[in-house]
N, C-alpha and C positions, 0 to 999 in steps of 0.2 A: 600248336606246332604241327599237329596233323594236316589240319587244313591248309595249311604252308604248304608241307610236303605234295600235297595234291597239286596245288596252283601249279610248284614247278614242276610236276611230272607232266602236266598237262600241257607246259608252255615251252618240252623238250620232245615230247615222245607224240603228241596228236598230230595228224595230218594235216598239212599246212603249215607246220612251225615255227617252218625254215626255208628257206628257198633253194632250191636245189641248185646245182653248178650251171646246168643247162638250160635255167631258167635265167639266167642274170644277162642281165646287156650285152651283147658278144656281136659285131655289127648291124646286121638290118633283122627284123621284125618287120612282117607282114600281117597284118590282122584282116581277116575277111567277114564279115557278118552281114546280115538281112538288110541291118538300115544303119546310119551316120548319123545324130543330130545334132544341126549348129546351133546353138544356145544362144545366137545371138541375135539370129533372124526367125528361128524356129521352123526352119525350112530342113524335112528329111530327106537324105542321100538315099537312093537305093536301086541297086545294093552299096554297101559302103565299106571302104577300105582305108586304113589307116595303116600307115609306113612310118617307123621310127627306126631311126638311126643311133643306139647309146640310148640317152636319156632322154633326144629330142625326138618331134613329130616333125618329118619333112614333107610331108604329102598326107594331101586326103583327099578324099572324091568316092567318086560311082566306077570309075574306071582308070586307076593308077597303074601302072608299067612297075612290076613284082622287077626289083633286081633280081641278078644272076647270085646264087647264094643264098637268098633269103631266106631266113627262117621263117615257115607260113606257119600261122595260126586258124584256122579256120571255128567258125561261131558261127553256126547256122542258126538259124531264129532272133536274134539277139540284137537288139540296137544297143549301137556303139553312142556312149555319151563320155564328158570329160568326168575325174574325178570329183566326187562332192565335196563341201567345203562347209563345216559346223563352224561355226566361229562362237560358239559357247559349248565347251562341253568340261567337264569335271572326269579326269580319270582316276582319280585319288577317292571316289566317292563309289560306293553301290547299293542298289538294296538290301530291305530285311535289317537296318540297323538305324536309326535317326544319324544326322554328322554330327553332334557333338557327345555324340556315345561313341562314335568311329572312332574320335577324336581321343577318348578317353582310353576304349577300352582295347585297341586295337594298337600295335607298335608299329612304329616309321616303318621298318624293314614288311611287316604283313602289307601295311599298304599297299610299298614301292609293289611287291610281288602284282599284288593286286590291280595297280596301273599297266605293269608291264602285258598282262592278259587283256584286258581293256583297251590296251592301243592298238593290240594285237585284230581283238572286235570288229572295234570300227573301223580299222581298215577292211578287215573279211567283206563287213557290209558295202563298201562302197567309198568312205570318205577318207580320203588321201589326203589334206589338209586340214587341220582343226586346231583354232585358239583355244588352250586350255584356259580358264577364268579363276584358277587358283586351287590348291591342293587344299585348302581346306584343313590346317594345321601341320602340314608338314613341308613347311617352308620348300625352301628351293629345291627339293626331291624332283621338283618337273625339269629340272635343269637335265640330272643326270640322264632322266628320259630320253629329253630332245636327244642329245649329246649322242647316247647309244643306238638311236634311230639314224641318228645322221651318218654316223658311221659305220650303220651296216651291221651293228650287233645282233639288233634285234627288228623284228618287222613291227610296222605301226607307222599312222599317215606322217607328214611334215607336221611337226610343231611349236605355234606360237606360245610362250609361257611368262607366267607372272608371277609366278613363287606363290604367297601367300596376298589377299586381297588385305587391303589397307581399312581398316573401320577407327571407331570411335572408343571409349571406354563405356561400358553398358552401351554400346551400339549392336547392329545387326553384326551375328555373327561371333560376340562377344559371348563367354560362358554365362549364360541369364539360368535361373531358374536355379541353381545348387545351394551348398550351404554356403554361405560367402565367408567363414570362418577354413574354409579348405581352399589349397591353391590350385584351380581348377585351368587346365590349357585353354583359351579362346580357338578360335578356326579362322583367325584375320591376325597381322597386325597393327595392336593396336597405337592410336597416337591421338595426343591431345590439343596440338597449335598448331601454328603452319612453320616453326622452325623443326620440330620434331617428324612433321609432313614428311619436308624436305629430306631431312636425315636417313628417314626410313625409304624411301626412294632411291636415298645414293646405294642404301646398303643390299635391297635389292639389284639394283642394277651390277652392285658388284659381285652378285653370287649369280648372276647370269638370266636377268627378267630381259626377255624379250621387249616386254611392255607394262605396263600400272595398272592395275587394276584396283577401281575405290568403291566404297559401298557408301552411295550418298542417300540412301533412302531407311526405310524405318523404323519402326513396328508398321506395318500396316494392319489397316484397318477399317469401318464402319460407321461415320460417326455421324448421328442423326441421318442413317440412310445411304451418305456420300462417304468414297472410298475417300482415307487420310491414309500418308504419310509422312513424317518429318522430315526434312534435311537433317544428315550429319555435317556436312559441310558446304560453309559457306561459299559464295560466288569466286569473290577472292584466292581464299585456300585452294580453289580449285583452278582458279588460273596460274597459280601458284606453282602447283604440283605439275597441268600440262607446258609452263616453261619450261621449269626443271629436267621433265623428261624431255623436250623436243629440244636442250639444249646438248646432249648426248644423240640426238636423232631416234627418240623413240617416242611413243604414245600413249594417250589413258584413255582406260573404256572406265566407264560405271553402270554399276548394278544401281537403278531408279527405277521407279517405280509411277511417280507421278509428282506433283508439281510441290513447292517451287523449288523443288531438287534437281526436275528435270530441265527448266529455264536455265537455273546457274550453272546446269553441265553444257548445256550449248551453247551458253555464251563465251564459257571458258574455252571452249574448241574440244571438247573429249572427239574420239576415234571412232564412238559410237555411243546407244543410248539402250542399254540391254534390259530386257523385259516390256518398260515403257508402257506402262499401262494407262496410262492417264498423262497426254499430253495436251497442253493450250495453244491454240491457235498460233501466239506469239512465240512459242515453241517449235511448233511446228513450220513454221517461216524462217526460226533459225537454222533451224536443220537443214530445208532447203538453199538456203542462202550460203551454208556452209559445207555442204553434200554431204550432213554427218545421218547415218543409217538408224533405223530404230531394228533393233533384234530383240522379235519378238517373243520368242521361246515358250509357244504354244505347247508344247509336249510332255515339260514338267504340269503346267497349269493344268490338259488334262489327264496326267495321269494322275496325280493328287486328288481331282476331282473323282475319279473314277475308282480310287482305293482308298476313300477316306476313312475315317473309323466311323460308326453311325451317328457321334456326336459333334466330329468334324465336318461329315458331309456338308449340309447347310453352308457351311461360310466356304469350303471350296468350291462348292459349286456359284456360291456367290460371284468371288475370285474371279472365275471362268465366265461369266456371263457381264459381268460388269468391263473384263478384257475384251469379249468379243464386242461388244456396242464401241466400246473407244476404237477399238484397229477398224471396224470398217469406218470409221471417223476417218484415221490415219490415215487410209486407202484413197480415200476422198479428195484429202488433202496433197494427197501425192507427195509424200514423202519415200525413200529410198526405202527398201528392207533388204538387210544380209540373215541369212539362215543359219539362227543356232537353238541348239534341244534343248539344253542344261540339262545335259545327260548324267548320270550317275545316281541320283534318286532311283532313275530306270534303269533297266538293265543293258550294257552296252552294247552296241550293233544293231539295238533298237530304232535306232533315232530318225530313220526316214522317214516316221512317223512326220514327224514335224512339215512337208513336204503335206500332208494329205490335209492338215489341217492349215495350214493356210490355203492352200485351195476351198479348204471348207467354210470357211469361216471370209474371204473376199476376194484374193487372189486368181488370178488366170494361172491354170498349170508349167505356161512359159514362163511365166514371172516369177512363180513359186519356184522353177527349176533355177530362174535366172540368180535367186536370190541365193543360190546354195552353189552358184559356180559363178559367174561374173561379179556380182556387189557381193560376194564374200573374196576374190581376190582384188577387186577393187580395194577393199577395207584393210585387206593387209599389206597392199604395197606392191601386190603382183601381178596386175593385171597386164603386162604383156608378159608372162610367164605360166600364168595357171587359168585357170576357169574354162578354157573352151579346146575343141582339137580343131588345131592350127598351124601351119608348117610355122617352127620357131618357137613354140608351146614346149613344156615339159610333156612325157609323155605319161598322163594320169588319163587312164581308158578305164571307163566300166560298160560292164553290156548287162542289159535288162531283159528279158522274155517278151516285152508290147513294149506300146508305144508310150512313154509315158506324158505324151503332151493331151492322149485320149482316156489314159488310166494313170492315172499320176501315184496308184499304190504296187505301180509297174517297180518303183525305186526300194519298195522293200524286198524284193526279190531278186538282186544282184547275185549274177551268178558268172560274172567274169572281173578282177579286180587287178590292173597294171596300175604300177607305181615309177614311175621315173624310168622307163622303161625294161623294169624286173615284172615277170606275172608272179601275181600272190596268191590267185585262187582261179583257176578251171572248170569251166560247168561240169564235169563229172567227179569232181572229189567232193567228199563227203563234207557233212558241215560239222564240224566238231564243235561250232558254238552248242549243239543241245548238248551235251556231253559236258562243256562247262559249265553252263548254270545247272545242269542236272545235279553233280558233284559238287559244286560249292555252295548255292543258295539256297536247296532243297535240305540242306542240312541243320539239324537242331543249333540254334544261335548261343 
């Protein structure tokens, strides 16, 4: 209860919380900063200047004509880029606890607090649009999120949602490991055929899932040297589920891993192929042939590696090395990437992380940028609405200190954040994200 109590004094009373009166849309906005970058050509403006009207961007350049009126913002140092775009991230989730201890030990309502601070993050950082990939036991809780974002309740990016991820019985995600004589909550739910698929599909969608989300892969693992993991679901089931959804007009992503779970999700037409560690040739021609993205979510992999226990290290670091050999595979191959962290392991507002490590690991820093604003609004349906600033663009501006097509860890240091054309955060206000993890995750568990 305590620890309650702090979340909400922190997510009322810290600078930045709320958005002031004089900060909300009220007709024109003039943003002046050092440099512009167009994420599409990766060619810099400069100096550059971004005009929005409301919510949208009507103008940009090196030398825009400021209306009579305008509210000027001025950013010295600062290149202007559009907002970022996670298309994997978990806000139901954080460190310092395993999920299915979350899952146990923690109530819906501690959670919900717990996203609502978390949304709060990663917008501070920079990402104004993000797919959440499932709450992780507490069903459609992301609904209300979206909902109180969209309406202005509370601050946090635009988002996609899918309530709970759909698994198997003893699948991923399922309560493994307890006494099975005690009735233990799973972190998915679960289903057994493809009528029961279906069913659970309808009843997400009518608690308000943006999209599907399935876990088709499955213990992974090592087996004579070669990464394995199973299919939970068949080719079928899976074409199955993305009718079902596209016959409402919505879509399925899955959590894969590698083959031939990863084959039967792009034959079925999934929305995307998240993780994707291990894809075949004939895979990866589907994808192409189908423009479906692999998200590769570099960030969890190293931070796992990187904070293993000492008897864990060894196989995550495995993880991570057997990932990198396949994605430069992937890179080769030329298939699409959209940028997501599978944030919540980590701590949130972390996640530009993700960003340095594909550039690390194959990626060109445009690409890498491109992957986290253009093929992440590609992938959600919005690609003449979000990814780049553009007269007719929503107006999602952040401004970074360098250039990040020469420093690409330029995007961990966002220190100007507009959203729809409200500012969230001004390079002189304080960051009150140390102040949250300081009081909530530094504390005895």
């Amino acid at each position: 209860m305590r620890k309650t109590l702090w979340l909400l004094a922190l997510l009322i009373f810290l600078p930045g919380a709320v958005v002031s009166a004089q900060e909300k849309p009220a007709g024109v906005t003039v943003l002046r900063a050092a440099h512009v970058l167009d994420v599409r050509n990766g060619q810099m403006m400069s100096p550059g200047m971004v005009v929005v009207r409301g919510e949208r961007i009507v103008a940009v350049g090196s030398k825009v004509a400021v209306p009579e009126g305008a509210h000027v913002i001025n950013l010295p140092g600062l290149t202007l880029m559009p907002g970022l775009i996670d298309v994997h991230v978990h806000l139901f989730l954080h460190p310092g606890r395993a999920e299915d201890m979350q899952t146990v030990r923690e109530s819906a309502a501690q959670r919900t607090v717990q996203a609502v601070l978390a949304a709060k993050a990663d917008l501070w950082a920079g990402f104004t649009t993000e797919r959440d990939m499932g709450t992780e036991g507490v069903g459609s809780a992301s609904t209300a999120i979206r909902d109180a974002i969209n309406a202005g309740e509370i601050p946090g990016p635009r988002l996609w949602v899918c309530g709970n991820a759909i698994s198997i019985t003893g699948g991923h995600e399922d309560a493994l490991g307890f006494n099975p004589a005690v009735l233990i909550p799973p972190n998915a739910d679960l289903v057994n055929n493809t009528d029961e698929l279906i069913r659970t599909i309808r009843q997400q969608i009518k608690e308000g899932a943006d999209f599907i989300k399935i876990y088709e892969t499955g213990h992974d693992q090592f087996v004579q040297g070669r990464f394995s993991t199973p299919y939970q679901f068949t080719e079928a089931q899976l074409a199955a589920a993305v009718e079902e959804a596209a016959r409402v007009g919505k879509k399925v992503a899955v959590h894969v891993m590698g083959e031939p779970g990863a084959l039967y999700a792009a034959e079925a037409g999934v929305m995307s192929l998240d993780h994707a560690d291990d894809l075949s040739p004939q895979t990866m021609q589907i994808m192409r042939d189908k423009g479906i993205p692999a998200v590769p979510t570099f960030a969890i992999f190293q931070y796992f590696a990187d904070h293993a226990s000492a008897t864990d290290r060894p196989l995550m670091e495995k993880f991570l090395a057997n990932k990198i050999q396949q994605f430069k595979k992937q890179v080769a191959a030329g298939i699409s990437f959209a940028a997501g962290s599978d944030i919540g392991p980590f701590p949130h507002g972390t996640q530009a992380e993700e960003y340095v490590l594909l550039v690390r690991y194959g990626l060109t820093p445009l690409r890498a940028i491109q992957a986290g604003t253009l093929e992440g609004a590609r992938l959600l349906g919005k690609a003449d609405e979000l990814g780049q600033l553009a007269p007719g663009y929503d107006a999602d501006v952040i401004g970074v200190p360098a250039d990040p097509l020469q420093d690409i860890s330029a995007l961990r240091k966002v220190r100007f954040v507009m959203k729809a054309g409200e500012v969230y955060r001004l390079p002189n206000q304080p960051d009150w994200l140390k102040t949250y993890w300081a009081m909530w995750f530094n504390q005895p568990q």
